[in-house]
N, C-alpha and C positions, 0 to 999 in steps of 0.2 A: 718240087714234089715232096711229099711227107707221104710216108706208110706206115700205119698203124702196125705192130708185130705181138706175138708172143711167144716166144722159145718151146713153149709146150707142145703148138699149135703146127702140124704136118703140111698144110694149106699156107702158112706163113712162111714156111724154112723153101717152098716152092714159089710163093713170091719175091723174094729176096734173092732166090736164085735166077729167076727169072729177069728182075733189076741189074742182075750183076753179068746175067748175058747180053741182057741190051747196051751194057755201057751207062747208065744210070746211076745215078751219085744220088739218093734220094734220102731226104731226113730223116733218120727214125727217131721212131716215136712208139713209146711201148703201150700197151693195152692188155690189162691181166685177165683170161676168160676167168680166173679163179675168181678173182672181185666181181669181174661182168654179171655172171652165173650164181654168184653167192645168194641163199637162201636170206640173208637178212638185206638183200639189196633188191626188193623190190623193181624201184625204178633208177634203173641204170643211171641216168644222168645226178641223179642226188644219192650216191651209194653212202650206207654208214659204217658200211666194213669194208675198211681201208686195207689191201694187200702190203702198203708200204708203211703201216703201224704194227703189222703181223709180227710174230718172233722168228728169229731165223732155225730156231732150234726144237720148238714147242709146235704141232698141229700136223696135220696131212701131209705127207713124203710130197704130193703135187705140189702143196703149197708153200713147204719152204723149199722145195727145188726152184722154184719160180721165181720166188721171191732171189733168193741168192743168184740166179741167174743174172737175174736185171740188177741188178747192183753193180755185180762183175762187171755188164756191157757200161754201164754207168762209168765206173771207173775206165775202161777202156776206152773211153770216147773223148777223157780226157786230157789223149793222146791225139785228139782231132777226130774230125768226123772221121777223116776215112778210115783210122786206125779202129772207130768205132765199129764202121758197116764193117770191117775185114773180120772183128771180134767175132760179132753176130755171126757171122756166114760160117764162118770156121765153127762156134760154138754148136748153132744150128745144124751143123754136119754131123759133128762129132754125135749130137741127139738123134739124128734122125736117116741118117745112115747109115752110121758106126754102133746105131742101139745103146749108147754109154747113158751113164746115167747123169742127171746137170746137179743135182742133191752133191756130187765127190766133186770134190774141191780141186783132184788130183785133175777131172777131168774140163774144170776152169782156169785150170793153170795151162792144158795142155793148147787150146782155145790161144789163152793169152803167146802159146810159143810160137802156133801156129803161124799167127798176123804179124809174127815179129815185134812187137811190142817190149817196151825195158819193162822187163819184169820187176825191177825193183822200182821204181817209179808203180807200177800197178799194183805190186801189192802193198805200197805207203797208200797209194791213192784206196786201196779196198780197204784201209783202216780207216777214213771219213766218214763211219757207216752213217753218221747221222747228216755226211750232206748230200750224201749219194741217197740216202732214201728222201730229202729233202728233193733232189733231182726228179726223182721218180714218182714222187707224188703230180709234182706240175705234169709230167705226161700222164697218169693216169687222168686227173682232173681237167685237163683237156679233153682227153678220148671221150668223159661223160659227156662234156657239154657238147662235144659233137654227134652226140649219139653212136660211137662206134661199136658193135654188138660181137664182130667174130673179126678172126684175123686171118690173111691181110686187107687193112682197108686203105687204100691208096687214094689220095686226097690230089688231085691237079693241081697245077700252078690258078688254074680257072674259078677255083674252090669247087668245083665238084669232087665229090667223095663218094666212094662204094666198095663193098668188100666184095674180093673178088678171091672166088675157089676155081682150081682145077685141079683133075685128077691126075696129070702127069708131068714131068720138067719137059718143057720141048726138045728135042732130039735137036737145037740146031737154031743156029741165029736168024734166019730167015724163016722157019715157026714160031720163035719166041716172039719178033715182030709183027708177024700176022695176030697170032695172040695180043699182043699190048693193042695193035690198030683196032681189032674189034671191039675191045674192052673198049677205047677211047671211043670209039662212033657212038654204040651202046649207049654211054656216061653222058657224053655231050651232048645226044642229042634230043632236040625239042618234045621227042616222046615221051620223056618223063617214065622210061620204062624203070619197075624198082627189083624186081624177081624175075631172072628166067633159071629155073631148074627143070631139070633130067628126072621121067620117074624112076623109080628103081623096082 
């Protein structure tokens, strides 16, 4: 299984949580709503404003927190995946629990102490910047071709793909399953269903 993510994205940092109560070892694979959404990217699948040609230091607090985000997980991943997915999740926390901001560097360090990671090995590897955004271009340029539009979007062993929101972490591994099992009937099955939302 591969999940589309984005560090910025509240809905993503609860799928990955979600993955990570199930017992789920899933590939990531990033997808920046900052590029997705960008006014000169018309049509998402052919975008001309690339997030991983951005400057890390020049434009929108969102966009080079993001940017520097996925680099970081970048470099951390190539500690292995799992020390990847443990980056992200820890990362993702620190955003989106702890309110810290992903822009300080102090608080991509903390991420990297979190997962246990050799910090020195990570931050040699966060000096690659040109092969870590090289890394990160091939997942966004995937994410176009496959149409991925918001985060997260969880792609099957089956290839079926769809992004899936929910408002709350399940309380418990026997919701978080009920949760994945409906998604998956939903996904698989021959209704071709593509929208169901709640109104507000």
């Amino acid at each position: 299984m591969i999940v589309y993510f984005d560090f910025l994205c509240p809905y993503a940092w609860r799928g990955l949580e979600l993955s990570n109560l199930l017992g789920d070892r899933p590939e990531l694979r990033h997808f920046s709503l900052v590029q997705g959404n960008h006014p000169e990217n018309p049509d998402r699948k052919n975008p001309t404003w690339k997030l991983a040609e951005q400057s890390l230091t020049e434009g929108p607090g969102h966009q080079t927190a993001s940017l520097a985000a996925f680099l970081a997980a970048k470099a951390a991943a190539r500690q292995g995946d799992e020390a990847g997915r443990t980056y992200a999740l820890h990362l993702m926390r620190l955003r989106h629990a702890e309110k810290r901001e992903l822009g300080e560097a102090e608080v991509r360090l903390e991420a990297a102490r979190r997962a246990g990671l050799d910090l020195a090995r990570f931050e040699a590897d966060l000096a690659d910047e040109a092969g870590l955004r090289a890394e990160l271009a091939r997942d966004l340029d995937a994410a176009a071709q496959l149409g991925v539009f918001g985060t997260p979007t969880f792609v099957l062993d089956s290839g079926d793909a769809a992004y899936l929101r929910f408002s709350e972490l399940p309380g418990s591994e026997e919701d978080a399953r009920r949760l994945w099992s409906t998604y998956e009937a939903v996904l698989t099955s021959g209704a071709r269903i593509e929208t169901i939302k709640r109104p507000r």
